[in-house]
The first five atom37 places (N, CA, C, CB, O) and aatype in JSON, in Angstrom:
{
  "aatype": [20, 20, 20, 20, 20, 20, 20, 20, 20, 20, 20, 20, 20, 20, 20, 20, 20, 20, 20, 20, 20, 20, 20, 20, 20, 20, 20, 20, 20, 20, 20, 20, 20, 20, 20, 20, 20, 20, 20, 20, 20, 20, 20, 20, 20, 20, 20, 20, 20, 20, 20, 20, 20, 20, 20, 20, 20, 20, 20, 20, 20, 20, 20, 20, 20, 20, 20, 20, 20, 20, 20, 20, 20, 20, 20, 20, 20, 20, 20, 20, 20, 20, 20, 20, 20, 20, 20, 20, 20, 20, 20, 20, 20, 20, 20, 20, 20],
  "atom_mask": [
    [1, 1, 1, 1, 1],
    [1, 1, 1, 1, 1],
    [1, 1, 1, 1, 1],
    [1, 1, 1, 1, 1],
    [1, 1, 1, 1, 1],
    [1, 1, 1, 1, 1],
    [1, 1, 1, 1, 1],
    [1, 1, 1, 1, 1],
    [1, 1, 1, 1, 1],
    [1, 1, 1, 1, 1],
    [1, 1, 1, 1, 1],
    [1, 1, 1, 1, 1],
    [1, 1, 1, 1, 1],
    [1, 1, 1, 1, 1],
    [1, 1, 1, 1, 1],
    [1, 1, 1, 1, 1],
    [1, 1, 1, 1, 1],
    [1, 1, 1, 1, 1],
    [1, 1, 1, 1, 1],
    [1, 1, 1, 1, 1],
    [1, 1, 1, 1, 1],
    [1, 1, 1, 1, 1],
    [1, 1, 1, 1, 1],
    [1, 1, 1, 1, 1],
    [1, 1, 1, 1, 1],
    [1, 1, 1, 1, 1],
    [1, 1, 1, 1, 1],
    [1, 1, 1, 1, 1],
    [1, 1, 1, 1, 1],
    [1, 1, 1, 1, 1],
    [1, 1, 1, 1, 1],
    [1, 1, 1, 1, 1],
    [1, 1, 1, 1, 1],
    [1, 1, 1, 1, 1],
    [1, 1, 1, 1, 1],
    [1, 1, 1, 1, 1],
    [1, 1, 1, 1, 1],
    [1, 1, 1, 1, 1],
    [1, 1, 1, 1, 1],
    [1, 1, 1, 1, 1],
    [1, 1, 1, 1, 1],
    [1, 1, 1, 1, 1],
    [1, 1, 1, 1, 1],
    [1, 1, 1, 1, 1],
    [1, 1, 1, 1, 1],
    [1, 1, 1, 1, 1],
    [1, 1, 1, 1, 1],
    [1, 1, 1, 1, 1],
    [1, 1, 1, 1, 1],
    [1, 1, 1, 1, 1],
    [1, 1, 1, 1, 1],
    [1, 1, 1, 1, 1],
    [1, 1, 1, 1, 1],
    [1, 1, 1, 1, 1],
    [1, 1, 1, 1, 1],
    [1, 1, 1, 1, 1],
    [1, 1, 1, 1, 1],
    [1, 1, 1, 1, 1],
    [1, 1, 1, 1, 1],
    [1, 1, 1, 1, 1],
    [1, 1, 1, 1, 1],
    [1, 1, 1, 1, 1],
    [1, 1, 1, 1, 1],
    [1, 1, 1, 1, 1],
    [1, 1, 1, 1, 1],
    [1, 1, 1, 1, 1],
    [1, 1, 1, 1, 1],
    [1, 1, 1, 1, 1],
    [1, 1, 1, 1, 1],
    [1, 1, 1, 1, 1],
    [1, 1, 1, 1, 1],
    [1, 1, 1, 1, 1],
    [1, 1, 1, 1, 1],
    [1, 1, 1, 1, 1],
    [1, 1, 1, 1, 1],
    [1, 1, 1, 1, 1],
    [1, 1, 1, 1, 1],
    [1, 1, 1, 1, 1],
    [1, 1, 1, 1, 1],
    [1, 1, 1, 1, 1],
    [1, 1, 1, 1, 1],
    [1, 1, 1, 1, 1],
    [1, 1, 1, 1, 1],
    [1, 1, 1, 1, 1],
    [1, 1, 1, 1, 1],
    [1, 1, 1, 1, 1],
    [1, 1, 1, 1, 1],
    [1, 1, 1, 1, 1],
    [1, 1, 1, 1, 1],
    [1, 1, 1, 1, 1],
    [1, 1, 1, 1, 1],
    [1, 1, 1, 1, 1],
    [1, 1, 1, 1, 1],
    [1, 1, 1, 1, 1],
    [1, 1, 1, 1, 1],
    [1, 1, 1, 1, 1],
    [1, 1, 1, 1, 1]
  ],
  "atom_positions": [
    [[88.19, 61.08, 126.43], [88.21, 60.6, 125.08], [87.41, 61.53, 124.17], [87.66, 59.19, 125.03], [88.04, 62.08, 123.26]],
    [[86.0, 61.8, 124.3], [85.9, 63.11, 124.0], [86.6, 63.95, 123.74], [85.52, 63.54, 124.55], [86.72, 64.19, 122.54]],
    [[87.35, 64.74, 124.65], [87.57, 65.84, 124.42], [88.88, 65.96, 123.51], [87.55, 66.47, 125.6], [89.18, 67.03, 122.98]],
    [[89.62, 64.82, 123.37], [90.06, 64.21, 122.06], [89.9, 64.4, 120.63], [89.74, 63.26, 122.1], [90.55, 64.87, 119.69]],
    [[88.83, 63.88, 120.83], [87.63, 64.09, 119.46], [87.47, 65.0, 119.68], [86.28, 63.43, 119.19], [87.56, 65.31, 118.49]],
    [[87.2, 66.24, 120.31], [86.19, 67.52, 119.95], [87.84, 68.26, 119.67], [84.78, 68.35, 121.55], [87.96, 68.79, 118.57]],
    [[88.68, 68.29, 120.3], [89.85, 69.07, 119.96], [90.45, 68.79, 118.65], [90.85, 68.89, 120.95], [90.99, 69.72, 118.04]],
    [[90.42, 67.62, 118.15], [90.77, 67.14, 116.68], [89.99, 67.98, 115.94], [90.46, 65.6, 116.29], [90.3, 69.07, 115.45]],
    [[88.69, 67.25, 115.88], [87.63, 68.09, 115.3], [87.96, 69.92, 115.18], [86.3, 67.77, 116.32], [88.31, 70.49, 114.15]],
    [[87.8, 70.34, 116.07], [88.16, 71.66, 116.39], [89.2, 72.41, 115.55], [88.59, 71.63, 117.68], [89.09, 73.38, 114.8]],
    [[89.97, 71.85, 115.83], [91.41, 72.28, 114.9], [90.99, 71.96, 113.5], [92.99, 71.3, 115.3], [90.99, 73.01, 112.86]],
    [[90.64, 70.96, 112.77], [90.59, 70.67, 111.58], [89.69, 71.81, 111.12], [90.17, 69.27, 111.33], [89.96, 72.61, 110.22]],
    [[88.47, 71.78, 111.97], [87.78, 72.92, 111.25], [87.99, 74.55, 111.55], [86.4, 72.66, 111.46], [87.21, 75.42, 111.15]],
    [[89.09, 74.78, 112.26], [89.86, 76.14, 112.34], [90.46, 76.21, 111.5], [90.65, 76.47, 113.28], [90.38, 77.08, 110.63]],
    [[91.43, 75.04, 111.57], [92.41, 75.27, 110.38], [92.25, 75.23, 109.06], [93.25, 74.57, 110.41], [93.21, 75.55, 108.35]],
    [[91.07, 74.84, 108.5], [90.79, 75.08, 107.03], [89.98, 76.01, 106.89], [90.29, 74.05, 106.32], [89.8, 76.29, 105.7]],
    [[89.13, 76.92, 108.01], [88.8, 78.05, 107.41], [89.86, 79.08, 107.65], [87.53, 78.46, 107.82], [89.61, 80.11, 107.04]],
    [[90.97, 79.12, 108.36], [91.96, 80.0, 108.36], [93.05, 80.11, 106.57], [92.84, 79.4, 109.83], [93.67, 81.03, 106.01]],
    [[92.79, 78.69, 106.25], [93.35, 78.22, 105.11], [92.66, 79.15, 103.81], [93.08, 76.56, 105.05], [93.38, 79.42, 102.85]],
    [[91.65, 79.49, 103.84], [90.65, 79.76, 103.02], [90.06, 80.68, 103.06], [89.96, 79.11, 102.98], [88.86, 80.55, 102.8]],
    [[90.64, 82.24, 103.43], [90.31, 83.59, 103.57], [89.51, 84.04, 102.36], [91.54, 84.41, 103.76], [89.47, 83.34, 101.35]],
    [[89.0, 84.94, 102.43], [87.91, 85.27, 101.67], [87.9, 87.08, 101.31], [86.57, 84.7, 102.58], [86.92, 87.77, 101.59]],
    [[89.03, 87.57, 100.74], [89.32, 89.08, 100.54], [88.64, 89.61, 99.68], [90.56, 89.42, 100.21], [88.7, 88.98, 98.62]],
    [[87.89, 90.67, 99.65], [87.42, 91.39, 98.82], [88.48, 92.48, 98.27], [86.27, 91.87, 99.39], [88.77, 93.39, 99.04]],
    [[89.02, 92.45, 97.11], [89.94, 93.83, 96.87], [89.1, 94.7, 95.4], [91.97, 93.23, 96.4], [88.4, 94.23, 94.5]],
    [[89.59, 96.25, 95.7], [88.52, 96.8, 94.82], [89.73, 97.38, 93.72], [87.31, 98.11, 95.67], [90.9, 97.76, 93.76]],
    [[88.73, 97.2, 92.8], [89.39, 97.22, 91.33], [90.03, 98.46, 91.6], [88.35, 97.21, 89.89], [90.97, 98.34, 90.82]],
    [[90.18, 99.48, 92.1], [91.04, 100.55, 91.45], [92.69, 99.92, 92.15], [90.43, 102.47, 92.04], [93.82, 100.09, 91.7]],
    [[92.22, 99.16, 93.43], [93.39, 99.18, 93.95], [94.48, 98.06, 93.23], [93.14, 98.98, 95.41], [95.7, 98.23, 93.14]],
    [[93.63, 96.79, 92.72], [94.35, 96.17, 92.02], [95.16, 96.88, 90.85], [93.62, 95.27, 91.67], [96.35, 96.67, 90.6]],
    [[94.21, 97.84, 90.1], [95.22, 98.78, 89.05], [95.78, 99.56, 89.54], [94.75, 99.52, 88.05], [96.23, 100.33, 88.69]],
    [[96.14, 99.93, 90.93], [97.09, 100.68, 91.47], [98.71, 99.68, 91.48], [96.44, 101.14, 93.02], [99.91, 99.91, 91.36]],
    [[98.02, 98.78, 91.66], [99.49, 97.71, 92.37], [99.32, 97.56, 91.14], [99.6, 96.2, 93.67], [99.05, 98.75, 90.94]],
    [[99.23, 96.97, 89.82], [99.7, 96.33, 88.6], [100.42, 97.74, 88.06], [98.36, 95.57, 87.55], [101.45, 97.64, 87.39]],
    [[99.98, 98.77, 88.3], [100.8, 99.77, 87.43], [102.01, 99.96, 88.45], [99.92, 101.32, 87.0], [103.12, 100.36, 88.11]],
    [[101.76, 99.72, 89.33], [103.45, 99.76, 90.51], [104.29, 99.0, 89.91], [103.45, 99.02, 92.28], [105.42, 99.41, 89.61]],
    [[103.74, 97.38, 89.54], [104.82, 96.27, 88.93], [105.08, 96.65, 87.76], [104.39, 94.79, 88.81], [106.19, 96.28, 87.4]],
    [[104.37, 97.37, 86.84], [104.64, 97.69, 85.62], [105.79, 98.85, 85.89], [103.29, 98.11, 84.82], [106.9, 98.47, 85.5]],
    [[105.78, 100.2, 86.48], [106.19, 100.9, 87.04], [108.21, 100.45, 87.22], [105.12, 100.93, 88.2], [109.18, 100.93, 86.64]],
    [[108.07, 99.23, 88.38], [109.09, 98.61, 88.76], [110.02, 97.61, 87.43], [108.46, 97.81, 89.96], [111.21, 97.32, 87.27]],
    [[109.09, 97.41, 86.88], [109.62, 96.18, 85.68], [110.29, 97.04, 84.74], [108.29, 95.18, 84.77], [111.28, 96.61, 84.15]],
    [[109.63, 98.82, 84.41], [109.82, 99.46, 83.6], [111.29, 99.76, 83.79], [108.92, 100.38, 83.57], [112.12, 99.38, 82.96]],
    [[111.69, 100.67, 85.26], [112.7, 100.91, 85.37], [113.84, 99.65, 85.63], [112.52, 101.81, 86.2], [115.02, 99.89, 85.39]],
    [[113.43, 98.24, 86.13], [114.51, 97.58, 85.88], [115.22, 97.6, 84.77], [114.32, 96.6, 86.07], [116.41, 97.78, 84.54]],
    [[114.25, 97.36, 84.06], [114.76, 97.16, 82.34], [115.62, 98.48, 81.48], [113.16, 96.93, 81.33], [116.41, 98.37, 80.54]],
    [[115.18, 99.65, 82.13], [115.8, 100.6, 81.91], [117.25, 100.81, 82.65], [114.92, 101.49, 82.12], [118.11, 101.65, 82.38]],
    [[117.26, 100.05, 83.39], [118.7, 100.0, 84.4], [119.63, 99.18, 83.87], [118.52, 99.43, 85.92], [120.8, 99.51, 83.7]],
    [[119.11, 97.96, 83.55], [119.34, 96.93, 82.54], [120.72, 97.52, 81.38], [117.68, 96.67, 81.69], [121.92, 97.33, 81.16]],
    [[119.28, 98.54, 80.77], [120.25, 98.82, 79.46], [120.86, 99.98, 79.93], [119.51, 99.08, 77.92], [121.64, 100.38, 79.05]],
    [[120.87, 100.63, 80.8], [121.93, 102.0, 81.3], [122.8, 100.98, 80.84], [122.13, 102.8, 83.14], [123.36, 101.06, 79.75]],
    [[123.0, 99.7, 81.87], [124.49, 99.14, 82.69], [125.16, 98.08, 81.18], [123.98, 97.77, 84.67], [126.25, 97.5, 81.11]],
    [[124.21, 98.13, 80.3], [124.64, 97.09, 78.99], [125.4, 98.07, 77.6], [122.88, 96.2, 78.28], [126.29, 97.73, 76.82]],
    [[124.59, 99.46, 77.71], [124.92, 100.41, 76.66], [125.0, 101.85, 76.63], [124.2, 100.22, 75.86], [124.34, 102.65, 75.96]],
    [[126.06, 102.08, 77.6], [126.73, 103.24, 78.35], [127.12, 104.18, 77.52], [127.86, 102.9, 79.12], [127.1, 105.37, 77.85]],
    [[127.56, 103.73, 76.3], [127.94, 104.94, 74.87], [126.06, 105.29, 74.38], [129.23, 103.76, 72.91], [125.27, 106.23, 74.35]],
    [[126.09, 104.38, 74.2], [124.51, 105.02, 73.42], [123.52, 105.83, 74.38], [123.41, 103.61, 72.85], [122.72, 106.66, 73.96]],
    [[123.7, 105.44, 75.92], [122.36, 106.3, 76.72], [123.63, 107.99, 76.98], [121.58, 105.07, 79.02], [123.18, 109.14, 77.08]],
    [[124.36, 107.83, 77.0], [124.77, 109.53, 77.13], [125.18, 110.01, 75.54], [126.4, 109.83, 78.36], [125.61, 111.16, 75.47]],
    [[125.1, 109.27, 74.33], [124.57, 109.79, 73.01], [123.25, 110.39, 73.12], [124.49, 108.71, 71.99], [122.82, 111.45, 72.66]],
    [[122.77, 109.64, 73.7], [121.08, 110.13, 74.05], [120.75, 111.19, 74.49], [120.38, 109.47, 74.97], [120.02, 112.01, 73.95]],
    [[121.3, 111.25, 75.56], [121.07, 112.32, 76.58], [121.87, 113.32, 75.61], [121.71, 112.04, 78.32], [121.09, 114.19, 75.2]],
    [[122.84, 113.44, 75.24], [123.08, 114.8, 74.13], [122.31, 115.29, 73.58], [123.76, 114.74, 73.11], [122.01, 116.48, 73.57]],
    [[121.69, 114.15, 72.83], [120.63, 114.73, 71.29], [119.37, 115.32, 72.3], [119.85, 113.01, 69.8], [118.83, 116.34, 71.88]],
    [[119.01, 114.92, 73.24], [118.22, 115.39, 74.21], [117.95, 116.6, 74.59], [118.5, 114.97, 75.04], [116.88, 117.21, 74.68]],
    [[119.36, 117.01, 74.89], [120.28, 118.34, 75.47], [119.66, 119.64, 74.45], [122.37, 118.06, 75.18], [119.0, 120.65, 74.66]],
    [[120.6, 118.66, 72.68], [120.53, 119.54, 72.01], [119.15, 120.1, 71.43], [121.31, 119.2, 71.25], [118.84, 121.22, 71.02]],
    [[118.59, 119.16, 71.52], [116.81, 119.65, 70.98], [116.27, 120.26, 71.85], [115.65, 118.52, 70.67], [115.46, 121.12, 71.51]],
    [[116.52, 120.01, 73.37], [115.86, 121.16, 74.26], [116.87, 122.42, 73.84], [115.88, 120.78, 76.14], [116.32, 123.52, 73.76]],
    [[117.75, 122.37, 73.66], [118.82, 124.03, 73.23], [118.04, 124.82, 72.16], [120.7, 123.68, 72.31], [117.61, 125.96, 72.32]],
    [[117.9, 124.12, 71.1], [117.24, 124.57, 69.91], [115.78, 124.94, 69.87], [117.4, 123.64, 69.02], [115.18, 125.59, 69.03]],
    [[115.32, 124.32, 71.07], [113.74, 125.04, 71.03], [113.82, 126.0, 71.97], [112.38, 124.08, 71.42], [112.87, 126.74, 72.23]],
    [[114.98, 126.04, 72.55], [114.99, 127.38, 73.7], [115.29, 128.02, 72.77], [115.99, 127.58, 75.09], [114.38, 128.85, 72.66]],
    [[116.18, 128.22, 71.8], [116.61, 129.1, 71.08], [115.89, 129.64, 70.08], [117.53, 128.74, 70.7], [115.91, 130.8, 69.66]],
    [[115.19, 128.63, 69.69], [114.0, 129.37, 68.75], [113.06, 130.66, 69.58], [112.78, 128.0, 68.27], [113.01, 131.83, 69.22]],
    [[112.31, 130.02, 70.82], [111.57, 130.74, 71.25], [112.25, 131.62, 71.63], [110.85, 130.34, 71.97], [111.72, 132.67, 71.27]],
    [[113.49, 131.87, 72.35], [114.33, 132.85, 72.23], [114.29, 133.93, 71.13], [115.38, 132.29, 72.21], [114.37, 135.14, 71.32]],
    [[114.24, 133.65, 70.62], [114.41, 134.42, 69.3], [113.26, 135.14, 68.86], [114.78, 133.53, 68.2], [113.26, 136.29, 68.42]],
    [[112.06, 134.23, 69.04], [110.37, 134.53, 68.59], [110.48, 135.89, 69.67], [108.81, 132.95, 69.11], [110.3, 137.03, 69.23]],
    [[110.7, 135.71, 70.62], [110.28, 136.38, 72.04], [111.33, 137.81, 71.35], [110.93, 135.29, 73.97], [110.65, 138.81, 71.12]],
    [[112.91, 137.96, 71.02], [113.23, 139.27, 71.0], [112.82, 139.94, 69.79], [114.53, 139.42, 71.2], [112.94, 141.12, 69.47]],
    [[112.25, 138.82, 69.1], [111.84, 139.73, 67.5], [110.56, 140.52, 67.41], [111.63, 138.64, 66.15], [110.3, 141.46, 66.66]],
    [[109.68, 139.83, 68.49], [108.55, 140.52, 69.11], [108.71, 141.83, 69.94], [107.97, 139.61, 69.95], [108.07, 142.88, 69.87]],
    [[109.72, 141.48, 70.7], [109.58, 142.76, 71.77], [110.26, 143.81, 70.7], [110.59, 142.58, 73.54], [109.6, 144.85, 70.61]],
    [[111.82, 143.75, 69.58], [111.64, 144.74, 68.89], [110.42, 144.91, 68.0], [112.63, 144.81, 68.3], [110.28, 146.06, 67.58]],
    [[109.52, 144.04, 67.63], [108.86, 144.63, 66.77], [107.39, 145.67, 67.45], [108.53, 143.4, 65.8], [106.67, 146.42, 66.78]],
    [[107.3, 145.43, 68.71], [106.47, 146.41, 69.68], [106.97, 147.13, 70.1], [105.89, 146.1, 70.63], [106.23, 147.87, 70.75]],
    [[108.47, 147.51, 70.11], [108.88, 148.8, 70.37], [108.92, 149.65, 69.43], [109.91, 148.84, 70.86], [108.87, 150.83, 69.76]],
    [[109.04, 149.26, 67.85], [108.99, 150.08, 66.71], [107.94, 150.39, 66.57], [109.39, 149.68, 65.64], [107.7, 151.54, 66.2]],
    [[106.84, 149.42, 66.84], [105.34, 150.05, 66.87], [104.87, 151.4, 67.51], [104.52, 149.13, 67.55], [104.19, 152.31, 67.02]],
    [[105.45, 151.26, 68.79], [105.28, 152.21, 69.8], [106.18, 153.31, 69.53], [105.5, 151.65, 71.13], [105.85, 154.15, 70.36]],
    [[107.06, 153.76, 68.9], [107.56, 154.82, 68.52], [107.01, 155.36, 67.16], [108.85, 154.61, 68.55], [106.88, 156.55, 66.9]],
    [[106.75, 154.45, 66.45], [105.62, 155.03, 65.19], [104.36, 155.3, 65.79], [105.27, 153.89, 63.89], [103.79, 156.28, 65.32]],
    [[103.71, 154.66, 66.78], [102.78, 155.72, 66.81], [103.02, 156.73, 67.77], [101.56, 155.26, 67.01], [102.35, 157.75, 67.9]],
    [[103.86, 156.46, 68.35], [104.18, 157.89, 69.03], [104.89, 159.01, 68.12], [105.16, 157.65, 70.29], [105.25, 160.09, 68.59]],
    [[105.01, 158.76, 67.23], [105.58, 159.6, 66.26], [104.51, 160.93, 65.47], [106.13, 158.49, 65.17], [104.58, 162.14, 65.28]],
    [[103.57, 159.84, 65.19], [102.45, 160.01, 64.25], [101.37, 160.93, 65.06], [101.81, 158.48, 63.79], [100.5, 161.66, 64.58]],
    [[101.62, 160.75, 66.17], [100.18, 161.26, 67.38], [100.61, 162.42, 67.5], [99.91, 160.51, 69.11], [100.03, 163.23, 68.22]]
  ]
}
Protein backbone atom coordinates (compact mmCIF):
# COMPACT_ATOMS: atom_id res chain seq x y z
CA UNK A 1 0.00 0.00 0.00
CA UNK A 2 2.84 2.14 0.39
CA UNK A 3 4.46 1.68 -2.37
CA UNK A 4 1.23 2.86 -3.99
CA UNK A 5 1.49 6.02 -2.37
CA UNK A 6 5.16 6.57 -2.91
CA UNK A 7 4.75 5.69 -6.77
CA UNK A 8 1.73 8.17 -7.09
CA UNK A 9 3.58 10.58 -5.24
CA UNK A 10 6.62 9.98 -7.38
CA UNK A 11 5.17 10.48 -10.67
CA UNK A 12 3.22 13.58 -9.72
CA UNK A 13 6.31 15.13 -8.65
CA UNK A 14 8.34 13.99 -11.89
CA UNK A 15 5.84 14.91 -13.89
CA UNK A 16 5.44 18.51 -13.04
CA UNK A 17 8.95 19.26 -12.90
CA UNK A 18 9.38 17.71 -16.38
CA UNK A 19 6.27 20.04 -17.18
CA UNK A 20 8.19 23.08 -16.12
CA UNK A 21 11.70 23.30 -17.77
CA UNK A 22 13.65 26.09 -17.02
CA UNK A 23 15.82 27.35 -20.41
CA UNK A 24 18.12 29.93 -20.36
CA UNK A 25 18.38 31.38 -24.09
CA UNK A 26 20.91 34.23 -24.85
CA UNK A 27 19.81 37.30 -26.42
CA UNK A 28 21.84 37.23 -29.53
CA UNK A 29 20.35 33.94 -30.31
CA UNK A 30 16.82 34.96 -29.86
CA UNK A 31 17.70 37.90 -32.49
CA UNK A 32 19.12 35.38 -34.61
CA UNK A 33 15.80 33.31 -34.87
CA UNK A 34 13.43 36.55 -34.98
CA UNK A 35 15.42 37.87 -37.93
CA UNK A 36 15.10 34.17 -39.57
CA UNK A 37 11.08 34.65 -39.13
CA UNK A 38 11.36 38.05 -40.33
CA UNK A 39 13.73 36.77 -43.07
CA UNK A 40 10.99 33.89 -43.94
CA UNK A 41 7.79 36.21 -43.65
CA UNK A 42 9.80 38.64 -45.92
CA UNK A 43 10.20 36.34 -48.76
CA UNK A 44 6.73 34.75 -48.41
CA UNK A 45 5.20 37.93 -49.03
CA UNK A 46 7.45 38.58 -51.79
CA UNK A 47 6.34 35.25 -53.43
CA UNK A 48 2.92 36.29 -52.66
CA UNK A 49 3.15 39.21 -54.96
CA UNK A 50 5.56 37.50 -57.72
CA UNK A 51 2.40 34.94 -58.08
CA UNK A 52 -0.48 38.02 -57.77
CA UNK A 53 1.46 40.67 -60.18
CA UNK A 54 3.47 38.99 -62.88
CA UNK A 55 3.27 42.16 -65.41
CA UNK A 56 4.51 44.59 -62.86
CA UNK A 57 7.57 42.36 -61.17
CA UNK A 58 9.25 41.77 -64.81
CA UNK A 59 8.33 45.74 -65.52
CA UNK A 60 10.56 45.89 -62.62
CA UNK A 61 13.14 43.89 -63.32
CA UNK A 62 13.53 45.98 -66.74
CA UNK A 63 13.77 49.37 -65.18
CA UNK A 64 16.31 47.49 -63.01
CA UNK A 65 18.18 46.15 -66.06
CA UNK A 66 18.02 49.53 -67.52
CA UNK A 67 19.55 51.65 -64.67
CA UNK A 68 22.23 49.12 -64.11
CA UNK A 69 22.92 49.64 -68.26
CA UNK A 70 23.12 53.33 -67.83
CA UNK A 71 25.49 53.43 -64.98
CA UNK A 72 27.64 50.93 -66.77
CA UNK A 73 27.53 53.17 -69.50
CA UNK A 74 28.28 56.20 -67.90
CA UNK A 75 31.31 54.83 -66.16
CA UNK A 76 32.07 53.41 -69.40
CA UNK A 77 32.45 56.39 -70.82
CA UNK A 78 34.23 58.31 -67.65
CA UNK A 79 36.83 55.41 -67.94
CA UNK A 80 37.55 55.96 -72.10
CA UNK A 81 37.53 59.74 -71.83
CA UNK A 82 40.22 59.37 -69.23
CA UNK A 83 42.39 56.93 -70.79
CA UNK A 84 42.21 59.32 -74.06
CA UNK A 85 42.78 62.15 -72.08
CA UNK A 86 46.25 60.45 -70.53
CA UNK A 87 47.32 59.45 -73.66
CA UNK A 88 47.23 63.06 -75.09
CA UNK A 89 48.97 64.03 -72.02
CA UNK A 90 51.66 61.65 -72.59
CA UNK A 91 52.39 62.58 -76.09
CA UNK A 92 52.47 66.34 -75.19
CA UNK A 93 54.87 65.80 -72.91
CA UNK A 94 56.68 63.65 -74.82
CA UNK A 95 56.62 66.10 -77.39
CA UNK A 96 57.82 69.01 -75.37
CA UNK A 97 60.86 66.98 -73.59
Amino acid sequence: MFDKIKNFYNSKVKSSNKQQPQTVVRADQVEAQQQKIREQERRRAEEEYRQQYPEQVMQENLSVFDEKTNKLKKKLNIAIITIFGLIVLVFLILFFI
